[in-house]
N, C-alpha and C positions, 0 to 999 in steps of 0.2 A: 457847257462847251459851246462856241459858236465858234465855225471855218475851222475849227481845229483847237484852235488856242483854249487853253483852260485858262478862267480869270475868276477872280472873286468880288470883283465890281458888274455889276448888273451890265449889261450891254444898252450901249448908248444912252450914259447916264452922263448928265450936262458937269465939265470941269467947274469944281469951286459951288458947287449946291448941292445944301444938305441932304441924305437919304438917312431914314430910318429905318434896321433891321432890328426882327426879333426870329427865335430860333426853337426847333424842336426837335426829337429825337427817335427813332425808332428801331424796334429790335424786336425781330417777326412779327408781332400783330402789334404788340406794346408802343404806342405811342405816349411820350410825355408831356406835359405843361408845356405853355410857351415860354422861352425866358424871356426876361424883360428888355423896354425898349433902350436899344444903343443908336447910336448916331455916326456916322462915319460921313465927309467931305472930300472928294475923290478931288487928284490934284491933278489928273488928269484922265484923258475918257477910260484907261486899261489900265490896272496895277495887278501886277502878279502877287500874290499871296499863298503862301504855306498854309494851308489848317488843319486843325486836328481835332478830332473827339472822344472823352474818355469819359466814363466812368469809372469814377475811385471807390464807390459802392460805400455805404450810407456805414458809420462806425458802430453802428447799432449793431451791423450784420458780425461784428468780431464774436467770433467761436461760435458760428451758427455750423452747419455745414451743409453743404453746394456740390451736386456731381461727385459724391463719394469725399470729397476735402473740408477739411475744416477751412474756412474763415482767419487769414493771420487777424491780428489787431492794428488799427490804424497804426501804431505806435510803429509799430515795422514796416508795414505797406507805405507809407509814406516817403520812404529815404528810393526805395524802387520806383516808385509811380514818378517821381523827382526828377531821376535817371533815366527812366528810358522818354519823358516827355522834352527834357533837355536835349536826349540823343537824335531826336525828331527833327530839332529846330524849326520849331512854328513859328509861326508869323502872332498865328490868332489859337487858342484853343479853347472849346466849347467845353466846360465841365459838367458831370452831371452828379448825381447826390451828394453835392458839395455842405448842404443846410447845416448837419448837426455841428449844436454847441458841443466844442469838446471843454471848456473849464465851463465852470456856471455861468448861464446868460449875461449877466450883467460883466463880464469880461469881456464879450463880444466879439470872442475866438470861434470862428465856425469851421469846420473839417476845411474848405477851401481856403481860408487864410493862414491855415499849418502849411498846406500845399505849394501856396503862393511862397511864404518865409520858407521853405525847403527847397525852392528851385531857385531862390534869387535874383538879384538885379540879372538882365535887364526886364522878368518878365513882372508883370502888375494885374490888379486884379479892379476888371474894369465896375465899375460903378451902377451894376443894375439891377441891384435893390437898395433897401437902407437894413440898416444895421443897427442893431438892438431889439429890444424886448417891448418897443413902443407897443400900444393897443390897439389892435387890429391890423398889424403889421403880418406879413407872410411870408416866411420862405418859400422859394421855389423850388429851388434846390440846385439849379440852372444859373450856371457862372461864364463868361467870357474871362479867360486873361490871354494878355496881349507883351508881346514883345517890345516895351516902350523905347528901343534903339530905332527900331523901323517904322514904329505907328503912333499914332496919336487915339486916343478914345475920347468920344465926343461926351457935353454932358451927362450926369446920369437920367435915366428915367427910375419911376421905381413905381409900382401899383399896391394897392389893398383890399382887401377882400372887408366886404364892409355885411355887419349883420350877421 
């Protein structure tokens, strides 16, 4: 916050030149990865933006159980997680244990791309990592998707974890 005003452009950040975010998460002492690098081009010095952060919890965890409850399976959780981030209307949402392949790798379906094709146009799922089963490629687990009615998402970046 600066004067009052909540924004999600950095204060006093120059119209029409690139900035580059990346993003983490916390939850009492648990701190996660960083996600990888996004790009955003502010069109002017203040843009108000929506955001939001979820974890959809990794589909590994399905029938585990948590605080006395069993674990639905993605298979259910996904049509809710859907709904109430649509009921939100975000600008931008931060996902977190997005990673797992749900059909065999080489389909290149990951829990956040179920998530993304369950909430539909207009939201999109920005580009920061790559996808597939390349060699030495890493999931993060750490997803941006974005409202593409009201944003644009700048090129991808993506990192590897080498050795």
């Amino acid at each position: 916050m600066h004067n009052g005003y909540e924004q999600f452009t950095p204060y006093l950040v120059a119209p029409g030149r690139p900035y580059y975010f990346r993003i983490f998460a916390m939850s009492g002492r648990s701190i996660s990865g960083y996600s990888d690098e996004v790009s955003a081009t502010p069109l002017n010095a203040m843009q108000p933006i929506r955001v939001m952060t979820y974890n959809i919890l990794k589909a590994s965890q399905d029938g585990k159980a948590e605080d006395g409850r069993t674990i639905a399976p993605w298979s259910k959780r996904q049509v809710a997680a859907a709904r109430m981030i649509r009921s939100m209307n975000p600008d931008v949402v931060a996902i977190e244990e997005g990673e797992p392949w749900m059909d065999p790798p080489l389909d290149e379906v990951r829990q956040v791309d179920w998530l993304v094709t369950r909430l539909g146009p207009p939201y999109r799922l920005a580009a920061t990592e790559p996808v597939g089963t390349a060699s030495g490629s890493h999931q993060t687990g750490n997803y941006i998707i974005y409202n593409a009615d009201r944003w644009t998402a700048g090129s991808g970046h993506s990192w590897y974890r080498i050795g």
